[in-house]
C-alpha positions as a Markdown table, in Angstrom:
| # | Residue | x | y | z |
|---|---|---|---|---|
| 1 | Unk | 0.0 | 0.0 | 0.0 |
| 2 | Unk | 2.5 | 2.4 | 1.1 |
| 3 | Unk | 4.1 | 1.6 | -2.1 |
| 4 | Unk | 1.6 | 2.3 | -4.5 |
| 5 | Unk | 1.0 | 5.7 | -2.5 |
| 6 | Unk | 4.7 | 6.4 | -3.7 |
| 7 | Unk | 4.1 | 5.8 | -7.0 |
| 8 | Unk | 1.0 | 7.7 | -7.5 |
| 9 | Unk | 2.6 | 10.7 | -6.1 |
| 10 | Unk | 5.7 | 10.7 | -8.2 |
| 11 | Unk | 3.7 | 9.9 | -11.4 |
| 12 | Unk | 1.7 | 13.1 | -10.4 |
| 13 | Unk | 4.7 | 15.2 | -9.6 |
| 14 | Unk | 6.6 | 13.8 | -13.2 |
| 15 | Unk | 3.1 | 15.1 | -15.1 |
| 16 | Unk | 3.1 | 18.6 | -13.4 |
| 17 | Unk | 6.9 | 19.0 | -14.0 |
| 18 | Unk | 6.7 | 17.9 | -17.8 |
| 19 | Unk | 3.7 | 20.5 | -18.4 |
| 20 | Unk | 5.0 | 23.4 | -16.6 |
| 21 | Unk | 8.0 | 22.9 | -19.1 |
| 22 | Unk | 6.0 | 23.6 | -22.7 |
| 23 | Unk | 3.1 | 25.9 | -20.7 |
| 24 | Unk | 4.1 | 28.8 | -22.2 |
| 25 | Unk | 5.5 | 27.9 | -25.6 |
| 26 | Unk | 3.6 | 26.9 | -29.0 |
| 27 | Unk | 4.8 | 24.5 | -31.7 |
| 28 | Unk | 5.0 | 25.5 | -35.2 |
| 29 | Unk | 4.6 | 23.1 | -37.8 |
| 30 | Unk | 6.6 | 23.8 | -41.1 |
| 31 | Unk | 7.1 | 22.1 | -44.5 |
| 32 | Unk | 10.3 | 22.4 | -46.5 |
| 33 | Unk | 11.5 | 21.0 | -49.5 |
| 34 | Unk | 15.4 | 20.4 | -50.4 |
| 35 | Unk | 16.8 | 19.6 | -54.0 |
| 36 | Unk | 19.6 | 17.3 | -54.4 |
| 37 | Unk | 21.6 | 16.8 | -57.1 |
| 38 | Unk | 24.1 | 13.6 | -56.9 |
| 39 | Unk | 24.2 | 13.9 | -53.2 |
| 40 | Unk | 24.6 | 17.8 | -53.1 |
| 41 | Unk | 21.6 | 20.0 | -52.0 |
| 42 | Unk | 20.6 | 22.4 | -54.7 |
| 43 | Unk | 18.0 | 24.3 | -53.4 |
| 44 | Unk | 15.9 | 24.6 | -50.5 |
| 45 | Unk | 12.7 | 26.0 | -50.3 |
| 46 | Unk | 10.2 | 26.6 | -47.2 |
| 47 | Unk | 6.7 | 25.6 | -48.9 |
| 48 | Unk | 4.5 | 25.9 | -45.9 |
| 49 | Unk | 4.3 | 27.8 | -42.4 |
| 50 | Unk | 1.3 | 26.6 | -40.6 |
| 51 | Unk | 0.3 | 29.6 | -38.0 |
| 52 | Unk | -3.4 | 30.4 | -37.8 |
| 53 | Unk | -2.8 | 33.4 | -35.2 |
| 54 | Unk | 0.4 | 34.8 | -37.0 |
| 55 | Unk | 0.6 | 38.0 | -38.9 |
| 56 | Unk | 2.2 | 38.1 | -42.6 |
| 57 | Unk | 5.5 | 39.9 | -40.7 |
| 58 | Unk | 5.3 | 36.4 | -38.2 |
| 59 | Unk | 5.2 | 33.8 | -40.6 |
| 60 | Unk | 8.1 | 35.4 | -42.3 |
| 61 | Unk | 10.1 | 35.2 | -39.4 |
| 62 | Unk | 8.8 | 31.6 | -38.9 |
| 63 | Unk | 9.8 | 31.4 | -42.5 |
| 64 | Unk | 13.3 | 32.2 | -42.1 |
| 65 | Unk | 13.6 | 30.2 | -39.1 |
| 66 | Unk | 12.6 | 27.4 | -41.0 |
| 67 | Unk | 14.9 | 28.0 | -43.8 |
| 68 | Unk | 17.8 | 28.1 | -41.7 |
| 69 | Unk | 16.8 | 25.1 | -39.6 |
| 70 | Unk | 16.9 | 23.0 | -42.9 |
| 71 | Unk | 19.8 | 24.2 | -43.8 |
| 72 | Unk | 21.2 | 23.3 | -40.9 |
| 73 | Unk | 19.7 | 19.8 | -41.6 |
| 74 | Unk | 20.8 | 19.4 | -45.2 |
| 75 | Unk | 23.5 | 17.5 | -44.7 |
| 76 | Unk | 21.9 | 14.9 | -42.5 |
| 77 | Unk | 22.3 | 11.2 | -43.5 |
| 78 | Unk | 18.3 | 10.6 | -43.1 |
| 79 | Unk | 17.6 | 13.9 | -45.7 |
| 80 | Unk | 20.5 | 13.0 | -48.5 |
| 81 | Unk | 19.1 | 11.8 | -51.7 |
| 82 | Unk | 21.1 | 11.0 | -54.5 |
| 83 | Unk | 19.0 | 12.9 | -57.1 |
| 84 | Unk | 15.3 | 14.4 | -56.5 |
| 85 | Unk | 13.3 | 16.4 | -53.7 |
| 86 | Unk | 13.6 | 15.7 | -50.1 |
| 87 | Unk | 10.1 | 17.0 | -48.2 |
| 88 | Unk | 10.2 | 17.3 | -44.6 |
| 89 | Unk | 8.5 | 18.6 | -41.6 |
| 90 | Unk | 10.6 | 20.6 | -39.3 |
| 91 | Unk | 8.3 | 21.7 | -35.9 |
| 92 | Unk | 9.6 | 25.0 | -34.4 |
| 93 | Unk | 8.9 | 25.5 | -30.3 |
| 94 | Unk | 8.6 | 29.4 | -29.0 |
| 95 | Unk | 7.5 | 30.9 | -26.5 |
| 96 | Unk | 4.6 | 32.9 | -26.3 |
| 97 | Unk | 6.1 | 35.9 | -25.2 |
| 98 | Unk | 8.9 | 35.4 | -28.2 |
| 99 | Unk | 6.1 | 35.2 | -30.7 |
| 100 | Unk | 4.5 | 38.4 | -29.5 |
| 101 | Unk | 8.1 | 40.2 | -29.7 |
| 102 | Unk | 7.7 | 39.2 | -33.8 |
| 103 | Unk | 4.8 | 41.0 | -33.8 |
| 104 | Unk | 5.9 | 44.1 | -32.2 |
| 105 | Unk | 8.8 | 43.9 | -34.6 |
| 106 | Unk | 8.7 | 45.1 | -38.1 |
């Protein structure tokens, strides 16, 4: 009994600590496409930001992010194609408060 006491109570207190963690950000879902041409990236390309409470200024940020996360990622044995497009999803995490500060800024 006292056992399972224990156990409740640190399951609860794991829950409450993973939550407080990603309270106050958002996750941005992005699509970008890569080019590769004999194992060499070509072009990369950031088809899709999906942000239904950004402004045109956000998502260009978001944009940018996205572009540089990917090519930060071109290279990456999972993403290299010998010849042909590469599609993938990269998810961006902010904060609230971060996304508001794009906003504000112009």
């Amino acid at each position: 009994m006292p056992i399972c006491v224990f156990l409740l109570a640190f399951c609860v207190h794991s829950s409450k600590a993973q939550i407080g963690r990603y309270a106050d950000s958002l996750q941005i879902k992005t699509y970008v496409t890569i080019e590769y041409d004999h194992y060499r990236p070509k072009k990369i390309d950031v088809k899709k930001v999906f942000c239904n409470y950004c402004n045109q200024n956000q998502k260009k940020h978001l944009k940018l992010l996205a572009w540089q996360l990917a090519y930060i990622e071109r290279f990456d044995s999972k993403n290299v194609i010998q010849k042909g497009e590469r599609r993938i999803t990269l998810l961006i995490r902010m904060s609230k408060k971060d996304l508001i500060a794009l906003k504000e800024e112009e």
